[in-house]
C-alpha positions as CSV (number, residue, x, y, z in Angstrom):
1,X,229.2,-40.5,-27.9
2,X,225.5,-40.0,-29.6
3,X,224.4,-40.7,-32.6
4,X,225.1,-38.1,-35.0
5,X,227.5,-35.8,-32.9
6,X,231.3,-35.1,-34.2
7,X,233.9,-34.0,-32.0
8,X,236.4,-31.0,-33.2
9,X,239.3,-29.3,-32.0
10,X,238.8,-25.3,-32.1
11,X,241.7,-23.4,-30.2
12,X,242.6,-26.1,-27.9
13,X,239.3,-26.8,-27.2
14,X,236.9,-29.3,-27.8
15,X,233.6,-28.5,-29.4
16,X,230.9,-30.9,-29.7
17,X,229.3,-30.5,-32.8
18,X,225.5,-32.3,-33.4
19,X,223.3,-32.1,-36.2
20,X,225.7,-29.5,-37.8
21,X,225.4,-27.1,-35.5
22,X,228.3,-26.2,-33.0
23,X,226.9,-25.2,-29.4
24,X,230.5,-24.0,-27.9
25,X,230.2,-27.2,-25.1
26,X,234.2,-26.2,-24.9
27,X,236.5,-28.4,-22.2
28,X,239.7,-26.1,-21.2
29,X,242.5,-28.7,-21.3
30,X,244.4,-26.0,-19.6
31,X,248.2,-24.2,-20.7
32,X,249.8,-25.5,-23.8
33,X,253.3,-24.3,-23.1
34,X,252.9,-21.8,-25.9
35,X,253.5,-18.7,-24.0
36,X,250.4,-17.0,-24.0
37,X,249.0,-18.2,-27.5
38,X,245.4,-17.8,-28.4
39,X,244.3,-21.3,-27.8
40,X,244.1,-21.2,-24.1
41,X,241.8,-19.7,-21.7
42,X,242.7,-18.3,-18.4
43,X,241.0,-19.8,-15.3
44,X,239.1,-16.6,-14.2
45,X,237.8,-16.5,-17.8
46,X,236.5,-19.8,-17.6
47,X,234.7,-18.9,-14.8
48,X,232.8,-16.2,-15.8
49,X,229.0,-17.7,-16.3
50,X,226.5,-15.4,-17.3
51,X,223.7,-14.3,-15.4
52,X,220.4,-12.9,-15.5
53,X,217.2,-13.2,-18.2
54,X,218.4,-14.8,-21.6
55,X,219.0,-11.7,-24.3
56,X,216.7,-11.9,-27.0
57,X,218.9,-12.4,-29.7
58,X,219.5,-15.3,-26.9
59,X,216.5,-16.1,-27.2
60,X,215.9,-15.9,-31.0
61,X,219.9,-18.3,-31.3
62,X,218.6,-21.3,-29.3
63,X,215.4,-21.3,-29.9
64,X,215.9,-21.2,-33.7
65,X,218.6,-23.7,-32.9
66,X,216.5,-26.1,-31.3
67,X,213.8,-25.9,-34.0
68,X,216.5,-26.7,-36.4
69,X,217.7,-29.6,-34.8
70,X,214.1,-31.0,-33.8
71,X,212.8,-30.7,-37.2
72,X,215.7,-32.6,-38.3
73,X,214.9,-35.6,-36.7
74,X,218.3,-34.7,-34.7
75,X,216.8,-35.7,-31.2
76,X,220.2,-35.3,-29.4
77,X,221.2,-32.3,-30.6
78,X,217.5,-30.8,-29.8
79,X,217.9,-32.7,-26.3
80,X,221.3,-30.5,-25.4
81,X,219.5,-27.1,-26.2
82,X,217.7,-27.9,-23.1
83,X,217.7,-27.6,-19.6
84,X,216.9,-31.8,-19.0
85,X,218.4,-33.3,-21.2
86,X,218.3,-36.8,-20.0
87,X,214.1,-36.1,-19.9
88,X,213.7,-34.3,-23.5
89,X,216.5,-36.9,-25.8
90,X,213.5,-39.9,-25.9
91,X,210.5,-38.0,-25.7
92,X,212.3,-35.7,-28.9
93,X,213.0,-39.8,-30.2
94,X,210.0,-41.0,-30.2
95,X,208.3,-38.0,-32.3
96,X,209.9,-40.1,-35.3
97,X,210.5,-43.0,-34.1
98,X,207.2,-43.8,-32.7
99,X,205.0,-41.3,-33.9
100,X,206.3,-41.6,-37.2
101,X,206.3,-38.0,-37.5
102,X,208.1,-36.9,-40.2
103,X,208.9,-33.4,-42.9
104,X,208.6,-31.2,-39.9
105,X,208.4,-27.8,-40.2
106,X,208.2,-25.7,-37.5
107,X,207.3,-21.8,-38.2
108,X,208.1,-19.6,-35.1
109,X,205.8,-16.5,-33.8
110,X,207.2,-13.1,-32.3
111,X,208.6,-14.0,-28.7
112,X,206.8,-12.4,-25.9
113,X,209.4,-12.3,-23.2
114,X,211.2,-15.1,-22.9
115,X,208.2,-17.4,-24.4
116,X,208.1,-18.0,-27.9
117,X,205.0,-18.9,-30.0
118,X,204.6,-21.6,-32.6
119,X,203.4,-23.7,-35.4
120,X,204.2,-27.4,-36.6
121,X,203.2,-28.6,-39.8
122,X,203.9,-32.0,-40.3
123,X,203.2,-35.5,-41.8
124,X,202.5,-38.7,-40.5
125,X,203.3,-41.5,-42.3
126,X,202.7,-45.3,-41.3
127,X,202.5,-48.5,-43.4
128,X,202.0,-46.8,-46.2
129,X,199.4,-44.3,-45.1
130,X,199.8,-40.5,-44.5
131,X,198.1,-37.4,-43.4
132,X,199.0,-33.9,-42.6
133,X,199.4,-33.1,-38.8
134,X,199.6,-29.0,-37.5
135,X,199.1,-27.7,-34.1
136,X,200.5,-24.9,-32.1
137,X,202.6,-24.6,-28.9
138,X,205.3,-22.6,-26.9
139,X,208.3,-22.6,-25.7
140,X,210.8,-20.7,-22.5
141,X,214.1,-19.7,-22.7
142,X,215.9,-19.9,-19.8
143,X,219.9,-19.1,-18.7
144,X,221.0,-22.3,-17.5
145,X,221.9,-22.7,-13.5
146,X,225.7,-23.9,-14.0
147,X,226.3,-23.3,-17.6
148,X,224.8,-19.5,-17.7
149,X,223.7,-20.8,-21.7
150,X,220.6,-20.2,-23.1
151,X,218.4,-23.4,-22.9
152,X,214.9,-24.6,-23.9
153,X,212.8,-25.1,-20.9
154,X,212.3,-28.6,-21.3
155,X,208.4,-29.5,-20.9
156,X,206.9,-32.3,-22.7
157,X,204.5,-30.0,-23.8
158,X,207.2,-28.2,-25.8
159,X,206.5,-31.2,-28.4
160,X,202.9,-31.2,-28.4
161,X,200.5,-28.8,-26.2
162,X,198.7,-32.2,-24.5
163,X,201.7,-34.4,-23.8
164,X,202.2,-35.0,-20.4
165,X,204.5,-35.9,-18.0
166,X,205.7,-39.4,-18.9
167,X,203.5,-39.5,-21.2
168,X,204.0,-41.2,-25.2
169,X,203.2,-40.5,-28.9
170,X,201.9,-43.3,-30.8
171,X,201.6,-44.1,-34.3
172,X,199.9,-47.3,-35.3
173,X,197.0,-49.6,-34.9
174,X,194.6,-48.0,-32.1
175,X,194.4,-49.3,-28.6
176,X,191.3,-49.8,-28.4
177,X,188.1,-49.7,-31.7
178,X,186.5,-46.2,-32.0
179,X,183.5,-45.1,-31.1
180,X,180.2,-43.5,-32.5
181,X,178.7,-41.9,-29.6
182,X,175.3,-40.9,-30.2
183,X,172.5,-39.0,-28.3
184,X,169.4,-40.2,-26.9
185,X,167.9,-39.2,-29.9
186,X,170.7,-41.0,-32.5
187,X,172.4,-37.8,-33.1
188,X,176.2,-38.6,-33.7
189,X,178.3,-36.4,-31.0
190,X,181.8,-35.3,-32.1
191,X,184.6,-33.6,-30.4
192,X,185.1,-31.0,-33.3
193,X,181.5,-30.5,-32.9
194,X,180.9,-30.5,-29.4
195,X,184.3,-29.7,-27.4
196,X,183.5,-30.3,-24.0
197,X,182.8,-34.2,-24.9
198,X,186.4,-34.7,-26.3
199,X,187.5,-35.9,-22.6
200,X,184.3,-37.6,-22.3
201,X,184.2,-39.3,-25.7
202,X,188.0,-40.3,-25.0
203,X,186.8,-42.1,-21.6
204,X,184.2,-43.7,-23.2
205,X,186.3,-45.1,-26.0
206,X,188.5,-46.8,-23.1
207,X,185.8,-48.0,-21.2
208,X,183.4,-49.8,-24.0
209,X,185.2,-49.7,-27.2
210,X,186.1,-53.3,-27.1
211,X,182.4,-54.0,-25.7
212,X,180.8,-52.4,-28.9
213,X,181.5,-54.3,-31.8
214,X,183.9,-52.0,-33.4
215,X,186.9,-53.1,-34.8
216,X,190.5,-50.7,-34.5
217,X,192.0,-48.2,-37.3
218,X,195.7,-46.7,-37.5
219,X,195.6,-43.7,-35.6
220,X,198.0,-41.1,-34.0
221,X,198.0,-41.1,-30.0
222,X,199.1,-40.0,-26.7
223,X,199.4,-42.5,-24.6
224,X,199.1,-41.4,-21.0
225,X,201.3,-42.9,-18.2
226,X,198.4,-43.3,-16.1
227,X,197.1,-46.4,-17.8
228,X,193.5,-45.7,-16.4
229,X,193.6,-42.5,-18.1
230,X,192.2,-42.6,-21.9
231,X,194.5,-42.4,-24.9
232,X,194.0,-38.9,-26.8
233,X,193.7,-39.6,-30.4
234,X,195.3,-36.4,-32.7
235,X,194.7,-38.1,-36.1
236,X,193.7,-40.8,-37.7
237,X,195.1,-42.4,-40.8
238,X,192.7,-45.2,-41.6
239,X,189.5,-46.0,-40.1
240,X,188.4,-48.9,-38.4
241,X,184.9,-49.9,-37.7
242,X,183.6,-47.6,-35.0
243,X,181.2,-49.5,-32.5
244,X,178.4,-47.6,-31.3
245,X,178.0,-46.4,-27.9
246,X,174.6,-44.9,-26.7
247,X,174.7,-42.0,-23.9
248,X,172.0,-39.9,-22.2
249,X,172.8,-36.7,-23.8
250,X,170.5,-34.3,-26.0
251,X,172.8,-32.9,-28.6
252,X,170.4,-29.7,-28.8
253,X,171.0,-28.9,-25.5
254,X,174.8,-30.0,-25.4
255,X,175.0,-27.2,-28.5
256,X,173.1,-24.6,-25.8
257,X,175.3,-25.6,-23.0
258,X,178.8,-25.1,-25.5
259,X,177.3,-21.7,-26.5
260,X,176.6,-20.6,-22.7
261,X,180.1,-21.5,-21.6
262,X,182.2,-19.7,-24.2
263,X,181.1,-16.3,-23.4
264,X,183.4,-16.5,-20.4
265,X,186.8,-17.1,-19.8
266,X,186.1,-20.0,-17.1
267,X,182.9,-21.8,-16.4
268,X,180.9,-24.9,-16.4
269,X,177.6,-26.3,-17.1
270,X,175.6,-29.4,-16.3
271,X,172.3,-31.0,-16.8
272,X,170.5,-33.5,-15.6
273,X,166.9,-35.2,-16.2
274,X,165.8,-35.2,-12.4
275,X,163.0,-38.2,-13.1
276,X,165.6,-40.6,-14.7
277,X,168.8,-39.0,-13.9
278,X,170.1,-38.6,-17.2
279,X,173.0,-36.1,-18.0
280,X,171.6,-34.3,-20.7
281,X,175.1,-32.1,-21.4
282,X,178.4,-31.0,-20.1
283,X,180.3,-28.1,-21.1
284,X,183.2,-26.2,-20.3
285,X,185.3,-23.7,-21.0
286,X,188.7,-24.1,-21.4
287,X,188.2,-27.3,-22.1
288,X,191.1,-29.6,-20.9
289,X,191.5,-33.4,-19.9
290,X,190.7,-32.3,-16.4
291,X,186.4,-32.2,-16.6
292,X,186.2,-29.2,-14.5
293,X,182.2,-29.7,-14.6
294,X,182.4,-33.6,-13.3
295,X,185.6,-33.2,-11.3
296,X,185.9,-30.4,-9.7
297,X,185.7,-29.4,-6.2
298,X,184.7,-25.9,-5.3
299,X,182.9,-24.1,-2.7
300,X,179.0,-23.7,-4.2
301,X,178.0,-20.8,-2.2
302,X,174.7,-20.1,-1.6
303,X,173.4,-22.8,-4.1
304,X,174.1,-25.3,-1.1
305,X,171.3,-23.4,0.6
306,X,168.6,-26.2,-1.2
307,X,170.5,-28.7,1.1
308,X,170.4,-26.9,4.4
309,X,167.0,-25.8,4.0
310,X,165.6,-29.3,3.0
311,X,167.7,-30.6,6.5
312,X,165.8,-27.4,8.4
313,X,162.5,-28.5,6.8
314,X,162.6,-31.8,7.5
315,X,163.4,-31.1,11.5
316,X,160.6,-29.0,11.6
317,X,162.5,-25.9,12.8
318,X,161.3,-24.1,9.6
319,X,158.8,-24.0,7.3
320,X,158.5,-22.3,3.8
321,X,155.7,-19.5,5.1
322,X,156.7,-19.3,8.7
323,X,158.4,-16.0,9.9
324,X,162.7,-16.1,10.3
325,X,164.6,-13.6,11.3
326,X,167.1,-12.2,8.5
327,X,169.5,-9.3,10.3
328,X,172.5,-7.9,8.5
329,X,174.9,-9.4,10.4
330,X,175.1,-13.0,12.7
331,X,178.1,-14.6,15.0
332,X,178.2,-18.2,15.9
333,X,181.3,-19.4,18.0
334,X,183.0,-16.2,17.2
335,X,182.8,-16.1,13.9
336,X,180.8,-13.6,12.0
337,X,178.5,-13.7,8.7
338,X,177.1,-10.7,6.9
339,X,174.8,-11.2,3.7
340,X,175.6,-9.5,0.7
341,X,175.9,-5.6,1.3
342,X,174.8,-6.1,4.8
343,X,171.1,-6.2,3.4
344,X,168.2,-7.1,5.9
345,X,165.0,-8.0,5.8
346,X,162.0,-6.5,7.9
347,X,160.6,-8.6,11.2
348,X,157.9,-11.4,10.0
349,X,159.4,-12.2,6.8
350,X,159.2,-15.6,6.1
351,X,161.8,-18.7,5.0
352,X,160.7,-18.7,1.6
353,X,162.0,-14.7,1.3
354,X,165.3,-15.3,3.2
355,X,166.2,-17.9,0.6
356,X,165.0,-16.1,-2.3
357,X,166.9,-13.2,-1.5
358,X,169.5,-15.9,-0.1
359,X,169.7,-14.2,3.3
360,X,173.1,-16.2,4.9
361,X,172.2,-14.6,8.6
362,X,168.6,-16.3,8.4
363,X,170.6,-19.8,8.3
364,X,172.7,-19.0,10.9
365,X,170.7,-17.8,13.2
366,X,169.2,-21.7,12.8
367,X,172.2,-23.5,13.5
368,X,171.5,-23.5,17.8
369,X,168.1,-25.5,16.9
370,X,169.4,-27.7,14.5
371,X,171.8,-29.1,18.3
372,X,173.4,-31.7,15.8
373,X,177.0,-30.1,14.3
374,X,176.5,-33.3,11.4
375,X,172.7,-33.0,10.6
376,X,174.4,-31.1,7.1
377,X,176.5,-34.0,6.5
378,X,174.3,-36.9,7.1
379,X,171.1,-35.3,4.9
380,X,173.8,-35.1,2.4
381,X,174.5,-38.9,1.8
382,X,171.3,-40.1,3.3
383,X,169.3,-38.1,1.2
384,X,171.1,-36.4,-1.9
385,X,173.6,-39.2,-2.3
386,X,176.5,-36.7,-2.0
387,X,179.9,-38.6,-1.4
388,X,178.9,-42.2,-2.6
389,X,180.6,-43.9,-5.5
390,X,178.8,-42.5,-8.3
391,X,179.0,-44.7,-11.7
392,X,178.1,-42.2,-13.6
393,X,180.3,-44.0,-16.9
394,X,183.0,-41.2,-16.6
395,X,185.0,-40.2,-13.8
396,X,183.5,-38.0,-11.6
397,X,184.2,-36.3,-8.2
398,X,180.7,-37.0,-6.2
399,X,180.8,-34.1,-3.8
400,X,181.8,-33.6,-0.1
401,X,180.3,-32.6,2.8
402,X,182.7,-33.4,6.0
403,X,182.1,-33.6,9.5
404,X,182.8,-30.2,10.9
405,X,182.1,-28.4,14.4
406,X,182.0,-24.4,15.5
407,X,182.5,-21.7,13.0
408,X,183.5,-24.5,10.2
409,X,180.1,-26.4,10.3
410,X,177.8,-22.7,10.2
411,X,179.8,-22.0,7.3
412,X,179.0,-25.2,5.5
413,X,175.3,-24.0,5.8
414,X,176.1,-21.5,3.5
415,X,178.0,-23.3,1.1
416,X,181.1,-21.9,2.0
417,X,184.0,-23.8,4.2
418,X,184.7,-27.5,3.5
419,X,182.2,-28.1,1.3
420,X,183.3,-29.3,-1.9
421,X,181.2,-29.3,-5.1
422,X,181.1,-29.3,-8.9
423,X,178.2,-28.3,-10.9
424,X,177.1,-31.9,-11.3
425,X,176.6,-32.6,-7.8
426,X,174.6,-29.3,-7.6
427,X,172.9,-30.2,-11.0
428,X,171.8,-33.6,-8.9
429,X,171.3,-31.8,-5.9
430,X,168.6,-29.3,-7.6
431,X,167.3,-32.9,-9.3
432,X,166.4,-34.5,-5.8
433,X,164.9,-31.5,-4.7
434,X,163.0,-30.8,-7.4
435,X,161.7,-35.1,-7.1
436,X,162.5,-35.9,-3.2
437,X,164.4,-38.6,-4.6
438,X,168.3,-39.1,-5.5
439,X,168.9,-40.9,-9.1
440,X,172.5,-41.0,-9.6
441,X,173.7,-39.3,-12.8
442,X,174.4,-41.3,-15.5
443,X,175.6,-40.8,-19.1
444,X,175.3,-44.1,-21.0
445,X,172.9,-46.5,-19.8
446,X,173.4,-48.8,-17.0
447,X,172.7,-52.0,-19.4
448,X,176.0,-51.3,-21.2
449,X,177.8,-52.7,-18.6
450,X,175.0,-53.6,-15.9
451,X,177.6,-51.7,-13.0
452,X,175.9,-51.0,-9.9
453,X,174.9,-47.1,-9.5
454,X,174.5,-45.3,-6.0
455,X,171.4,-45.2,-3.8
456,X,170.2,-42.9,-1.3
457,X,169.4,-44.2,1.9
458,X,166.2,-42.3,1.8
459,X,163.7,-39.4,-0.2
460,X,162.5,-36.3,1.5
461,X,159.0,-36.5,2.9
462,X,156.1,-35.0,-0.2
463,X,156.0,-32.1,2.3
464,X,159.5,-31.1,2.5
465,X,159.9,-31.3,-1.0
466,X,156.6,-29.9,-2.0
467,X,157.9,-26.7,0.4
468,X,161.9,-27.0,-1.7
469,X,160.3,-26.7,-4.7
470,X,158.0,-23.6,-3.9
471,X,160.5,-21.8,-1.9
472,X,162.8,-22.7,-5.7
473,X,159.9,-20.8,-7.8
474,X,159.7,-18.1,-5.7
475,X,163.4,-17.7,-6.2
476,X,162.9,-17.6,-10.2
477,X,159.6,-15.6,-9.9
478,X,160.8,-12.7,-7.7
479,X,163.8,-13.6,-6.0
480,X,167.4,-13.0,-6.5
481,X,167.5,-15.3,-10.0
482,X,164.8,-13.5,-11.8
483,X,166.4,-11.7,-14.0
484,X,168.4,-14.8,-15.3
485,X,165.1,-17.1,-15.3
486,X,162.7,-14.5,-16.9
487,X,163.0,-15.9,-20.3
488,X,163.0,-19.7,-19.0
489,X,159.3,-20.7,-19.9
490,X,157.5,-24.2,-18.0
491,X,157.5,-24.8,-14.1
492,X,160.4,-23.3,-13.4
493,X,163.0,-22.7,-9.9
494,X,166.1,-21.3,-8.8
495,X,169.1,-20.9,-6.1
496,X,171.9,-18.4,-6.5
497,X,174.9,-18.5,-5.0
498,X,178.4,-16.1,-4.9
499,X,181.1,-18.0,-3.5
500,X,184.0,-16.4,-1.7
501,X,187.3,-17.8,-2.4
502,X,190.2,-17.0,-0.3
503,X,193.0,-14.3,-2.2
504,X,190.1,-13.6,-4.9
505,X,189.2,-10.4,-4.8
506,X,185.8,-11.4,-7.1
507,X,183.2,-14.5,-5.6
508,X,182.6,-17.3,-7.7
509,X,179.5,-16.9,-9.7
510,X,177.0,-19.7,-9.1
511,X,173.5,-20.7,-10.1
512,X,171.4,-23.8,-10.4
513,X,167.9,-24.3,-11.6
514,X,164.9,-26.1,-12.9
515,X,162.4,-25.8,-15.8
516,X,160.0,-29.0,-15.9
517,X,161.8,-32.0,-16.2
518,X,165.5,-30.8,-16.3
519,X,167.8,-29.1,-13.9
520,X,171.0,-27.6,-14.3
521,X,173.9,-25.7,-13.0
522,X,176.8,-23.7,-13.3
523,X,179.6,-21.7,-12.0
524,X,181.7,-19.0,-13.5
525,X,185.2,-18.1,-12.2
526,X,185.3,-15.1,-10.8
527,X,181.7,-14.4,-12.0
528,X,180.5,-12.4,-9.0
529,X,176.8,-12.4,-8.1
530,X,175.4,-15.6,-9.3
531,X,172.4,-14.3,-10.9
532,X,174.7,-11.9,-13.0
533,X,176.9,-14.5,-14.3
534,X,176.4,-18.1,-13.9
535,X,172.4,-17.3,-14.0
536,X,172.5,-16.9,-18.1
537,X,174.5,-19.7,-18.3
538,X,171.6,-22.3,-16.8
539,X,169.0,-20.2,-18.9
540,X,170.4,-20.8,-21.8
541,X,170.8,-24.3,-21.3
542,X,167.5,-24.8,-20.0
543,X,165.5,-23.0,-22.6
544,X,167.3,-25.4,-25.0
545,X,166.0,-28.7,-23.0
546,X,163.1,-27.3,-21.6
């Protein structure tokens, strides 16, 4: 029996009775002999388990119920309001027992269907230290599958919105020493003032806490069950000594790059210093442990175009003022392309204005010269470093570019296909464009830890990438990112790009760029045209850095 639960006999029946609270777990021991008397229960009423949604006085019963028994420190009794149990008893445990959470209170919101709304307010308490702990979180009410009760849908983000599966909270000395990250310039970067760097400030924390000099504090923690993963610290009760950690960021244009991101529901940004390589900032928005903007993998559109053309230029089956042809529409191996609207453009217009008005036909049209289905694929590693083990300092996902043939490799011309991205490769890609040379992104030095960083095999020829660049300023100037670039001041280039993604009714916005000595890009989900969109988003950030 658990500790804490009291059996009692109601009508015949047992009732198991936890935390004061009696949940109606009845056992039918079956007739008594006594003629009909009220004790027993008949074998088809037994039976009877409802069905359907919970009711919401259901609804309001166990989830009030549940908050009751939690905030008593009654982990059992909480754990048997669920739907799991044997999966929500320890994690429910260790909110006291290892968190050293304690004087819970736990204020509900209105339920919106089955899901209800709310706040804890709390304290945390450890050798003699204390501080006040509040967040917010949700939780389902579902009709269990055999019992037909009303249960808690056990998630372990019912106890706090970032634990994860398997997962711990932690009270006590820190892992690992905090960190002071600063910017290039000193600056001290925070997550409460800067977001987007709370995973990134976590990572680094991991990686050379230890190495700089600090010493550890009592702090409140998740502890993830991927040990490679970075502890998230919620509170802390007592400082340690931080250590300092230098990075390659520019806190006025990580500010910029915060602002840009938040005036849409989804989107990322990134920046890079193309002579150096430097990440200058990294934003997102919603910001979660997975860094959208360093790890994720999307088709870039039309942005990819800087890649295709520099692979066109370099074969010499293009140049930047020779005449293409740009018709509405194109098939290659029976599939077919369109550009945007079915546009055109008239007989003896040149590269440079197909990829300023990102004409996708004009690139297709190409592909029966190019007579090499992985020319895309080896310009991208050779030259723009895309798929090599970046050591950037944080975990990042360094772009792909597979092998494809037919229908699959012309798409990948326009960005669209296999090709995987995130808007730090395409922030790097726009960097060795605008140099001819590949740095890898980095965002503390490499002397913190003197690891290795990724090379390119090679640089584009001065030509080619004299050619990239004009054909890029022509694009800002009078092309299709314009608008978005007009108030971007300095030597300045573009590359939009929509990106269709299949059962989305609305192409991902995306747009990269340059203005002197800094490149950036982003995307916006479900942003439509890239200039629109994802255009404002790079302006912003590179007015800021410029």
């Amino acid at each position: 029996m658990r500790s804490g639960a009291k059996v009692a006999v109601v009508g015949g029946a047992f009732v198991l009775v936890a935390g004061g609270i009696g949940y109606g777990a009845y056992s039918v021991l079956g007739d008594t002999g006594g003629g009909g008397g009220g004790g027993t229960q008949s074998a088809s009423q037994s039976s009877k388990v409802k069905t359907g949604p919970p009711s919401a006085e259901e609804i309001a019963e166990t989830s009030k119920d549940f908050f009751d028994a939690w905030a008593a420190g009654d982990a059992s009794a909480a754990a048997l309001l669920t739907n799991n149990e044997a999966g929500a008893e320890p994690v429910l445990a260790s909110y006291g027992e290892d968190a050293h959470i304690g004087k819970v209170k736990i204020t509900p919101g209105p339920a919106v269907g089955t899901k209800v709304p709310y706040t804890v307010s709390a304290t945390v308490a450890y050798e003699g230290k204390s501080k006040p702990l509040s967040y917010a979180s949700e939780l389902t009410v579902v009709r269990g599958l055999t019992t037909g009760k009303a249960l808690v849908d056990w998630e372990p983000t019912v106890v706090h919105p970032q634990l994860t599966e398997g997962a711990t909270l932690k009270t006590g000395e820190s892992s690992t020493p905090a960190i002071e990250a600063v910017d290039r310039n000193g600056t001290v970067l925070t997550k409460e003032k800067y977001p987007s760097l709370g995973p990134i400030l976590d990572t680094l924390r991991q990686k050379y806490g230890e190495k700089s000099g600090g010493s550890a504090g009592i702090e409140t923690w998740i502890e993830p069950a991927d040990s490679s993963q970075p502890d998230v610290n919620l509170l802390t009760l007592s400082k340690g000594k931080p250590g300092k950690v230098q990075t390659t960021l520019d806190a006025n244009t990580q500010a910029a790059a915060e602002r840009a991101v938040k005036k849409f529901s989804e989107a990322s940004v990134v920046a890079v210093k193309p002579s150096t390589g430097a990440i200058r900032a990294v934003a997102n928005n919603p910001v979660t442990e997975f860094n959208v903007a360093l790890q994720g993998k999307q088709a870039p559109g039309s942005t990819l175009k800087i890649m295709t053309s520099a692979m066109l230029l370099e074969k010499g089956l293009v140049t930047a003022n020779g005449a293409v042809e740009c018709p509405k529409d194109a098939m290659w191996q029976g599939r077919s392309f369109h550009n945007l609207d079915h546009f055109d453009l008239p007989d003896g217009s040149t590269f440079t204005q197909s990829f300023a008005q990102s004409c996708n036909t004009a690139f297709i049209k190409l592909i029966d010269d190019t007579k090499d289905d992985a020319a895309l694929p080896k310009i991208a590693k050779d030259v723009f470093g895309i798929g090599l083990d970046w050591k950037t300092g944080v975990v990042t996902t360094d772009g792909s570019v597979p092998e494809e043939v037919g229908g699959e490799a012309a798409a990948q011309y326009i960005g669209q296909g296999t090709v995987q991205m995130n808007v730090l490769n395409m922030a790097s890609i726009t960097a060795t464009a605008r140099t001819g040379t590949f740095r890898q992104p980095i965002i503390v030095p490499q002397s913190l830890d003197n690891r290795e960083v990724a090379t390119a095999s090679r640089s584009l020829s001065p030509s080619v990438t004299q050619q990239l660049t004009t054909m890029m300023r022509a694009t800002a100037a009078w092309g299709t990112g314009a608008n978005a670039m007009a108030g971007v001041g300095g030597d300045k280039g573009a590359k939009t790009g929509s990106a269709e993604v299949g059962g989305q009714s609305t192409s991902n916005s995306w747009f990269t760029g340059f203005s002197n000595d800094l490149a950036a890009a982003a995307v916006v989900q479900a942003g439509g045209h890239g200039g629109d969109a994802a255009g404002p988003v790079v302006a912003e950030v590179l007015k800021a850095g410029g």
